[in-house]
SEGU-318785 format. One line per field, with one value per residue (C-alpha): x, y, z; residue in one letter. Coordinates in nm, 2 decimals, m for minus. Each point is the difference from the previous one (the first is absolute). Layout:
! SEGU-318785
x c(X  ...)
y c(Y  ...)
z c(Z  ...)
aa c(A  ...)
//
This chain:
! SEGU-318785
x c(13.08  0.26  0.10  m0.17  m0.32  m0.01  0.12  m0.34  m0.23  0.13  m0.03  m0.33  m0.18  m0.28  m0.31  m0.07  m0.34  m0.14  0.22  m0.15  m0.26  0.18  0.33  m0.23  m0.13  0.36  0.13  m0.23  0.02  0.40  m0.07  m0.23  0.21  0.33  m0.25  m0.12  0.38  m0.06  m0.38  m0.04  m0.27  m0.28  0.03  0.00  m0.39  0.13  0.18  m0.36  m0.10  0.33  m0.05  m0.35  0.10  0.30  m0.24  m0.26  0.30  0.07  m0.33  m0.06  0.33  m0.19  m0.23  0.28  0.06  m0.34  0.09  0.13  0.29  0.27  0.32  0.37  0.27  m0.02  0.23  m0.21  m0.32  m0.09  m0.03  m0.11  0.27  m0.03  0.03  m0.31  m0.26  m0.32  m0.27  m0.34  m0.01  0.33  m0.23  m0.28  0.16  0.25  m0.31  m0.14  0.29  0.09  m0.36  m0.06  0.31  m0.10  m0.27  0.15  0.22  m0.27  m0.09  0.31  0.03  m0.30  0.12  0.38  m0.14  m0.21  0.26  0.34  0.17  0.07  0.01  0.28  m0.12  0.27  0.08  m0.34  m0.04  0.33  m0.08  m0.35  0.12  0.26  m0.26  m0.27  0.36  0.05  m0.39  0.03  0.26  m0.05  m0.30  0.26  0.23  0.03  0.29  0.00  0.33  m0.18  m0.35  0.15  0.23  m0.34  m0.15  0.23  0.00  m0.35  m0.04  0.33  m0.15  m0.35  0.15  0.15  m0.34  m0.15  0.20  0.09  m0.16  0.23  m0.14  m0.28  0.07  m0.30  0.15  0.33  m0.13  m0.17  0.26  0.18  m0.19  m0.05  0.35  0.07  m0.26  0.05  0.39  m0.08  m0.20  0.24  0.24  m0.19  m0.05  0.34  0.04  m0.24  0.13  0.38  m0.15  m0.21  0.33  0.17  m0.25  0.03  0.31  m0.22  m0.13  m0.22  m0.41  m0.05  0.31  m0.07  m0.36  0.18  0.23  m0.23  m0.16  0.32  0.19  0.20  m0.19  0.27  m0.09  m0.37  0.00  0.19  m0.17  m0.33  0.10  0.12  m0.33  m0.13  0.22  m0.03  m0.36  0.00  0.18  m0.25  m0.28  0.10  m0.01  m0.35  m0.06  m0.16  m0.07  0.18  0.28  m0.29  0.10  0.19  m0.29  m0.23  0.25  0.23  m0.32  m0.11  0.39  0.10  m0.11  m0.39  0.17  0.31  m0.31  m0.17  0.28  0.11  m0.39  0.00  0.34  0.19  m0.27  0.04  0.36  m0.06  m0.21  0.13  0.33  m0.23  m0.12  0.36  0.16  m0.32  m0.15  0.31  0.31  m0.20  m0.27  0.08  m0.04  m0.30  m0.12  0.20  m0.10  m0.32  m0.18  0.23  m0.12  m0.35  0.00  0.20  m0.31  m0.25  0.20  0.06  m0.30  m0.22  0.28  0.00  m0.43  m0.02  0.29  m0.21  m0.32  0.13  0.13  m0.18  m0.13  0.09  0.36  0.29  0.11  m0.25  m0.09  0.33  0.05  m0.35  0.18  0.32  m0.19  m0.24  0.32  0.11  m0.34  0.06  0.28  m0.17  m0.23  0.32  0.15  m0.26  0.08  0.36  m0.10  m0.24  0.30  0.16  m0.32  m0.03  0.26  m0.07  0.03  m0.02  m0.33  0.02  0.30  m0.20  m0.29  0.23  0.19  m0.40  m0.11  0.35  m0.09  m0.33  0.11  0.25  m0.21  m0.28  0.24  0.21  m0.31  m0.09  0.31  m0.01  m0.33  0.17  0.26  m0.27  m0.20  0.34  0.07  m0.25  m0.03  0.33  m0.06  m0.21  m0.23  m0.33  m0.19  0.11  m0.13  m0.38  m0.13  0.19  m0.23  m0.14  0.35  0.16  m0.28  0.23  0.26  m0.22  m0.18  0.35  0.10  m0.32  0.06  0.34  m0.09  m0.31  0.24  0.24  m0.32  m0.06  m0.38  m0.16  0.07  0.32  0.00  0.32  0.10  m0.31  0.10  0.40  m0.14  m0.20  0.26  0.32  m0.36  0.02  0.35  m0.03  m0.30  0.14  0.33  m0.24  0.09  m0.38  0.07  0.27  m0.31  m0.26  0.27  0.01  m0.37  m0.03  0.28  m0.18  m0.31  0.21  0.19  m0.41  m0.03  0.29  0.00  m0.39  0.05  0.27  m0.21  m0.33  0.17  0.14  m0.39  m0.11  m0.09  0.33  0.06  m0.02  0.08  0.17  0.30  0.10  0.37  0.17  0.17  0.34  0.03  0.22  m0.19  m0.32  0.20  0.09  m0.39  m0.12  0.25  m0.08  m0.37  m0.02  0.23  m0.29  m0.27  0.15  0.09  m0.35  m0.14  0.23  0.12  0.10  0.31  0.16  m0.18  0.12  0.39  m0.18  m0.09  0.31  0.37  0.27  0.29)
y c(m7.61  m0.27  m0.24  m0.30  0.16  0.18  m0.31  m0.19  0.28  m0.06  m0.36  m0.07  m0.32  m0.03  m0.14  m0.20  m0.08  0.35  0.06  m0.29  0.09  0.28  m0.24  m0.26  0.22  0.16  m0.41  m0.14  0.32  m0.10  m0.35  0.06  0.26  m0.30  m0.26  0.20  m0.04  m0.35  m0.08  m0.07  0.24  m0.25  m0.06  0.36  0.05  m0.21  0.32  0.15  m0.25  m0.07  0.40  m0.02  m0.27  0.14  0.33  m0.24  m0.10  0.33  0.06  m0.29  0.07  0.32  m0.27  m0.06  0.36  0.11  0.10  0.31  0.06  m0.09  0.24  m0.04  0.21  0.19  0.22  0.08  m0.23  0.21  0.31  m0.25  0.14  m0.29  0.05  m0.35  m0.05  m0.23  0.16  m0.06  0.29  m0.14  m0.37  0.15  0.22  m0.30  m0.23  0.29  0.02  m0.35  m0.09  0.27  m0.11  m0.39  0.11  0.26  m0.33  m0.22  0.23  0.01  m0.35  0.05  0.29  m0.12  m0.28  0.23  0.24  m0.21  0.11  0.38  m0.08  m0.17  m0.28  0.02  0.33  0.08  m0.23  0.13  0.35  m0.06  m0.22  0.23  0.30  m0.23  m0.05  0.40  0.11  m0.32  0.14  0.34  m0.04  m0.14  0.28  0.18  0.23  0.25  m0.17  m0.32  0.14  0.22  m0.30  m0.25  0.31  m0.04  m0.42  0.05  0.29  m0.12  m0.30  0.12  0.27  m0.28  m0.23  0.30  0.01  m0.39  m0.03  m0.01  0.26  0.16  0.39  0.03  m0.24  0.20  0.37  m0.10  m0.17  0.33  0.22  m0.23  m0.01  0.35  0.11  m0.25  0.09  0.36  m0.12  m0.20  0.29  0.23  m0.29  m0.04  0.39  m0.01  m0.27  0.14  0.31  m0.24  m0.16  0.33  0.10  m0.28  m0.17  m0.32  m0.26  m0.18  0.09  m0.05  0.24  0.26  0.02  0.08  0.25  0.16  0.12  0.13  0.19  0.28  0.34  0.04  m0.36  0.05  0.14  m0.26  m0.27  0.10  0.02  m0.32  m0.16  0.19  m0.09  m0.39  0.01  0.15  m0.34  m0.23  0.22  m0.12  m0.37  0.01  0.21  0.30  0.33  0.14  m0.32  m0.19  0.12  m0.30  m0.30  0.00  m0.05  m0.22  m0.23  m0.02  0.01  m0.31  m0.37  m0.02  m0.22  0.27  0.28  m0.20  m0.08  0.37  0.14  m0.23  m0.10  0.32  0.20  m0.27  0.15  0.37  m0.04  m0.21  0.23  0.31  m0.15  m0.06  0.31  0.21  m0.18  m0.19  0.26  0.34  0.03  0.31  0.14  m0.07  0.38  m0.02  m0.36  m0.01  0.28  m0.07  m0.34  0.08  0.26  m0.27  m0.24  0.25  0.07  m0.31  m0.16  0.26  0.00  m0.38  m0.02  0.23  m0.12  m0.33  0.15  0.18  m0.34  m0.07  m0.37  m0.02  0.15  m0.31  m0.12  0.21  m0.27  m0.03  0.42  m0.01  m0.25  0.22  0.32  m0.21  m0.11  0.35  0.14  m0.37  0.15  0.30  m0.15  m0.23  0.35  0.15  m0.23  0.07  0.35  m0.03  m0.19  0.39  0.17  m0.30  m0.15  m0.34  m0.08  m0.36  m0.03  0.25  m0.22  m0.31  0.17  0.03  m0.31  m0.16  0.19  m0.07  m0.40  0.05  0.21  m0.26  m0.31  0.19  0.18  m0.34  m0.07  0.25  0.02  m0.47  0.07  0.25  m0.25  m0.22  0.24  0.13  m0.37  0.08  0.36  0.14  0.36  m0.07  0.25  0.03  m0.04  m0.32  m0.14  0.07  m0.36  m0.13  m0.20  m0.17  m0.16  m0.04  0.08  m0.12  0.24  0.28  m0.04  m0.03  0.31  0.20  m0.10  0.15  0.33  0.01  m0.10  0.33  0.17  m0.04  m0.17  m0.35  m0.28  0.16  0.06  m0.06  0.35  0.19  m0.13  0.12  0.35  0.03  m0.05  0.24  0.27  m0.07  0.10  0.34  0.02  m0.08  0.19  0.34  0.00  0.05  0.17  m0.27  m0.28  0.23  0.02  m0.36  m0.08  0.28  m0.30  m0.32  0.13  0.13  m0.39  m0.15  0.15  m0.18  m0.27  m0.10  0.12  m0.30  m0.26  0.12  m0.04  m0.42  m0.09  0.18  m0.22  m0.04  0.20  m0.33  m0.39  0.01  m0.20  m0.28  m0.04  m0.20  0.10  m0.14  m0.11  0.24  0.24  m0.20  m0.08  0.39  0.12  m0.27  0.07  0.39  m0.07  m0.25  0.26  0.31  m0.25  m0.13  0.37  0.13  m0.26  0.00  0.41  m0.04  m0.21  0.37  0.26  m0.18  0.16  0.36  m0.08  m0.21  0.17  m0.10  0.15)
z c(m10.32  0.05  m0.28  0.14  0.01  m0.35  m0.16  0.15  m0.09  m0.40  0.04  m0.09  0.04  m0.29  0.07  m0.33  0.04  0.05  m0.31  m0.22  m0.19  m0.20  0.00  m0.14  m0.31  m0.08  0.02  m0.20  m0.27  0.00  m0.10  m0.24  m0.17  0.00  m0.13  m0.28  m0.12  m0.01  m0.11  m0.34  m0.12  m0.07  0.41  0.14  0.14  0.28  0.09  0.05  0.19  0.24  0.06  0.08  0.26  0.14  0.10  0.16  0.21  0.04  0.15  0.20  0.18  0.12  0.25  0.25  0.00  0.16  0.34  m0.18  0.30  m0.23  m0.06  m0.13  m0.09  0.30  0.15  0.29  0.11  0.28  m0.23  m0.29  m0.19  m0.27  m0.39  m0.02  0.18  m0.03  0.20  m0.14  m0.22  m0.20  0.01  m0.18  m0.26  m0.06  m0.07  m0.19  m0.20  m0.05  m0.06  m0.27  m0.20  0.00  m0.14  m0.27  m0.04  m0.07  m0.26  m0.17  m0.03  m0.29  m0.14  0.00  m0.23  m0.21  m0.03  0.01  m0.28  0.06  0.41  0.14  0.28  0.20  0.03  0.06  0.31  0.14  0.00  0.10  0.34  0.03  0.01  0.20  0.28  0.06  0.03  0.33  0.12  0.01  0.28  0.17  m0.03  0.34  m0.12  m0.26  m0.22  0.00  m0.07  m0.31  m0.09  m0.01  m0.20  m0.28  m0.01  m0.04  m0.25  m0.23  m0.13  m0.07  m0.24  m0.20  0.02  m0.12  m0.35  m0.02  m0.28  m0.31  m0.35  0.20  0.00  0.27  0.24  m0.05  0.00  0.33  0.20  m0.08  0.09  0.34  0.04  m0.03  0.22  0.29  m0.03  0.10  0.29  0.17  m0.05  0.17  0.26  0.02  0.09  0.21  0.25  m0.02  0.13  0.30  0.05  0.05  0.25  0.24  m0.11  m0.05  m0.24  0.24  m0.04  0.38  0.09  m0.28  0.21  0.29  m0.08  m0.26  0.31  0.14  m0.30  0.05  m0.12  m0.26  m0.16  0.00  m0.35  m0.12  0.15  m0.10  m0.35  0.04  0.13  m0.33  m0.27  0.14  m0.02  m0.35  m0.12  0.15  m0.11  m0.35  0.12  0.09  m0.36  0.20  m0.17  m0.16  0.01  m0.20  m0.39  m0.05  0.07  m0.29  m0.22  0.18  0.03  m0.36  m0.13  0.24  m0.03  0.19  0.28  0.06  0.01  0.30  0.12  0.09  0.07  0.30  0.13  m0.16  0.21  0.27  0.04  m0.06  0.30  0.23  m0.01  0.01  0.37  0.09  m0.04  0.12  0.29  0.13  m0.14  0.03  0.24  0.15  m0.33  m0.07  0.00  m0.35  m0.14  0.15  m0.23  m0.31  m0.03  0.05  m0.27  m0.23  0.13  m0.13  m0.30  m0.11  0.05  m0.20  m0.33  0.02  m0.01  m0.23  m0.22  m0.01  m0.05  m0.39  m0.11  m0.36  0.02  m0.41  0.10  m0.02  0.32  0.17  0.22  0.14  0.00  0.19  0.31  0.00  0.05  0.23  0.20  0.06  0.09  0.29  0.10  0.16  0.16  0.14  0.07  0.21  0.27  0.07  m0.04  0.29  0.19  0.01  0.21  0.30  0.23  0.00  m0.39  0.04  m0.15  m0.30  m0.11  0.06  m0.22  m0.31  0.01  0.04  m0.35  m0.17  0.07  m0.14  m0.26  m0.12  m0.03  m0.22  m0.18  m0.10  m0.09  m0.23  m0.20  m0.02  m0.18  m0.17  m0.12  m0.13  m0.22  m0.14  m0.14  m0.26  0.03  m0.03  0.03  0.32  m0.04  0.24  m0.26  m0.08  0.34  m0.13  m0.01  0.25  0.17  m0.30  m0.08  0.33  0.30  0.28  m0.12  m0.05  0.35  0.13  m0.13  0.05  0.41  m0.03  m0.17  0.32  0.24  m0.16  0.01  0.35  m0.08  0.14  m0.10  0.07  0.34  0.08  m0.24  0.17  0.37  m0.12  m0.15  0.40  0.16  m0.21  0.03  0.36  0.10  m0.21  0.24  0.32  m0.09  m0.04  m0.36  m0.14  m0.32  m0.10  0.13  m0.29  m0.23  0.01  m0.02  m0.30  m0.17  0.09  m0.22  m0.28  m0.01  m0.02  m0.32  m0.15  0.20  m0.04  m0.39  m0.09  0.23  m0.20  m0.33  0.11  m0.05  m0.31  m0.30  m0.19  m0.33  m0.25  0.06  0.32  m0.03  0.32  0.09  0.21  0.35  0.03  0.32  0.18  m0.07  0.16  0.28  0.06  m0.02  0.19  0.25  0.03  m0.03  0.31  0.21  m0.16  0.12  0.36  0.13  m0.11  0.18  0.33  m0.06  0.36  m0.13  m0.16  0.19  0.35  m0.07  0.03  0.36  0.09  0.05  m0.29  0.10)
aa c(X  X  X  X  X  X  X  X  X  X  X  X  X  X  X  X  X  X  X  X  X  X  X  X  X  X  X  X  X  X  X  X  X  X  X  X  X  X  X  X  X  X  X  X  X  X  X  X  X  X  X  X  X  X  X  X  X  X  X  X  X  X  X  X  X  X  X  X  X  X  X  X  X  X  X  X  X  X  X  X  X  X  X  X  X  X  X  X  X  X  X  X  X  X  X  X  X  X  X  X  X  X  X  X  X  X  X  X  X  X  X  X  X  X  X  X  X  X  X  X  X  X  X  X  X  X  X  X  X  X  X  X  X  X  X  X  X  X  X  X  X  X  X  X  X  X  X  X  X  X  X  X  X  X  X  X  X  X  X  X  X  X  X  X  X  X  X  X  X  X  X  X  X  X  X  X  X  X  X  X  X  X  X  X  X  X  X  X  X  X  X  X  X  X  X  X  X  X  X  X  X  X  X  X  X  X  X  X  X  X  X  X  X  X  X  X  X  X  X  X  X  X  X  X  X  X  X  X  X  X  X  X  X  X  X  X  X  X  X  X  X  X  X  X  X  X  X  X  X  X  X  X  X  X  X  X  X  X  X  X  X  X  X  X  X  X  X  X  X  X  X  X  X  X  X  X  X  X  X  X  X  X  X  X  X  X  X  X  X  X  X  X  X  X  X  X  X  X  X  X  X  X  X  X  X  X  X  X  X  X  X  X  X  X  X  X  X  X  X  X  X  X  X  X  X  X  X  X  X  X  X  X  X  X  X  X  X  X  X  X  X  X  X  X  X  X  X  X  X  X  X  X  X  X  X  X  X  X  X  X  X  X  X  X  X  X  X  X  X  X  X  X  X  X  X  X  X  X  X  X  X  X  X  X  X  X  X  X  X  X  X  X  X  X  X  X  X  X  X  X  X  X  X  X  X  X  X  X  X  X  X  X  X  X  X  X  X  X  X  X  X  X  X  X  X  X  X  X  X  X  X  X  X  X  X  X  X  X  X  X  X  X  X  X  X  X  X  X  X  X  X  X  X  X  X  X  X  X  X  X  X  X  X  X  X  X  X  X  X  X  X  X  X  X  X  X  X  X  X  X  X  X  X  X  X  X  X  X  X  X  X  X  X  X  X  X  X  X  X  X  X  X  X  X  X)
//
């Protein structure tokens, strides 16, 4: 290649609009973190609130984005050898994303205040803008530097927001044992993808697909440990079996927001990298991911149900224990549909089944753990039982919350989780995966129990007076918000479960 040439192809123009909304959140998380310097104490909650703003920004700039054909720092167009690109799938997880963390922020804005002393505002903001920034981009990612590189921006951060808070040997234990856990992970990743790289002599998902197909005989070992070992570290992510040791603690040692912050957009990017590297990076190995992941689906979702289902209602912080094993018993039912991607050769709608759950999954979950927030004003150790009476002191909480545990449950008036549940059974199904679809089923009426057991327990008479408490606003705001969302896809389902019989890549 001549000079003239080579010099073009390592020019690269940058598209800043495709780029925006994860510029936008790492921007705004700069400026709060400079102000902070500034703002005499008394005047920091406008940090909460300039953060909560900047990722509405964030998210609106996703609207002139929706033709999805957007790509930059290419190399190669015609190959799409670009390390960003906005199709529709990077659109919705990016909304995903940037919606669950407006939402985790409008929680912290309550508990920042409640809390303020031993949890520094702006160095919570920062890292939490900083984390929201990596899980956009890493949809986005279209090369396995970048997606590895958005990894870490997004998983850095959220070990700190895990033990922000100052004296609290919980919060500290926990981000810990986070750390040290993840940290393995993305060193295995890490292997894995140097051994991909040394396969095809590429970073590029589009061009490892091709020459995946194409590796010498001598390489074939190596690469397919390599497709192993990278799966391994997203498998973590996602908090599959047996990466999941690390959640029930994590949740109940970090501040309530930081735990629903990672249960929807921490999952958010375990998964969206999970589709990357398997449908786009390794489809001709699918005879290797394809099984794997549906005996991690199984797996997973059976020790996550069951986990849920031995919580003690009189246990502290047993609510919020019974939503982190809940979330990994979610995240194999997420599973089963990239799984079922392995067995067909169109995948296009088995990817559009799990990123249709994952949406439903984060507005009821958000949902759960805001009502959460509100009980554990008053009820510090959180446990179930403390949520007995519910309805006498708050009925439009309670009946908010009891829609999200049916909606988890997968029963009317949820529809929207029993039309998500039919449609992740329905691509084990179709993908001739039958024991994997009654494996499944087996889980959905093990979650009733504990599911149907908590929403039973909001409208019991209260054990004596049952004390009233006002809901700061913030924390109205965020139920309100993840109720209306529950409500409108229950009612118009189609507005989800539409992506699994549309194309996203």
């Amino acid at each position: 290649m001549s000079a003239q040439p080579l010099a073009e192809s390592l020019v690269q123009s940058v598209d800043w609009l495709a780029v925006a909304p994860p510029t936008i959140a790492a921007v705004v998380g700069l400026a709060v973190l400079v102000a902070d310097l500034f703002l005499p104490e008394a005047r920091k909650a406008v940090l909460g609130w300039v953060s909560v703003a900047g990722l509405g920004v964030a998210a609106l700039l996703l609207l002139p984005l929706l033709d999805g054909n957007r790509s930059t720092f290419c190399v190669d167009r015609a190959t799409r050898a670009c390390s960003y690109t906005a199709d529709h799938f990077t659109l919705v997880i990016q909304f995903l994303v940037l919606g669950g963390a407006l939402l985790a922020a409008l929680l912290s804005v309550t508990n920042l205040r409640d809390d303020r002393r031993r949890v520094p505002a702006g160095e919570f903001w920062f890292l939490l803008l900083s984390s929201a920034a990596g899980a956009a981009l890493l949809p986005a990612s279209r090369d396995l530097a970048t997606l590895i590189v958005a990894l870490e921006v997004a998983s850095l951060p959220a070990f700190a927001l895990v033990g922000i808070r100052h004296g609290d040997k919980r919060s500290s234990e926990a981000a810990l044992k986070f750390f040290l856990s993840s940290v393995t992970a993305t060193a295995v990743s890490l292997m894995g993808i140097s051994f991909v790289y040394a396969s095809t002599g590429t970073l590029y998902l589009t061009q490892v697909a091709q020459r995946l197909t194409h590796v010498d005989g001598q390489l074939h070992t190596l690469a397919q440990t390599g497709v192993v070992l990278t799966l391994v570290g997203f498998a973590f992510k996602t908090a599959a079996v047996p990466f999941h040791f690390w959640v029930p603690d994590t949740y109940v040692g970090a501040p309530l927001p930081v735990a629903a912050y990672l249960s929807v957009v921490g999952k958010a990017v375990g998964f969206s990298g999970l589709i990357l590297v398997t449908v786009v990076a390794f489809p001709s190995y699918a005879d290797v991911w394809g099984p794997a992941l549906a005996a991690l689906a199984a797996l997973t979702m059976t020790v996550g149900n069951v986990g849920a289902l031995r919580q003690q209602a009189t246990r502290a912080y047993s609510a919020v224990r019974l939503l982190a094993w809940s979330s990994v018993g979610q995240a194999g039912y997420l599973l089963v549909p990239i799984a079922a991607a392995g067995y067909v050769g169109n995948p296009q709608k088995e990817i559009g089944s799990t990123v249709a759950y994952a949406l439903m999954y984060a507005a009821v979950n958000l949902g759960a753990f805001a009502v959460a927030a509100v009980v554990g004003r008053s009820r510090a150790l959180n446990r179930i039982s403390d949520y007995r009476g519910l309805y006498a002191t708050n009925p439009l909480t309670a009946l908010l919350l009891a829609f999200f545990l049916l909606c988890l449950a997968g029963l009317p008036p949820g529809i929207i989780g029993l039309f998500a549940k039919v449609t992740v059974f329905s691509a084990a199904v179709d993908a001739g995966l039958g024991w994997l679809a009654v494996v499944m089923a087996v889980n959905v009426v093990i979650a009733l129990f504990y599911y149907l057991q908590w929403t039973a327990l909001l409208f019991r008479t209260p054990e004596g007076e049952p004390a009233r408490h006002r809901v700061p606003a913030p924390l109205t705001a965020a139920i309100a918000l993840t109720g209306v969302l529950g409500v409108a896809l229950s009612g118009a389902p189609q507005l989800v479960l539409r992506f699994a019989a549309t194309g996203l890549f």
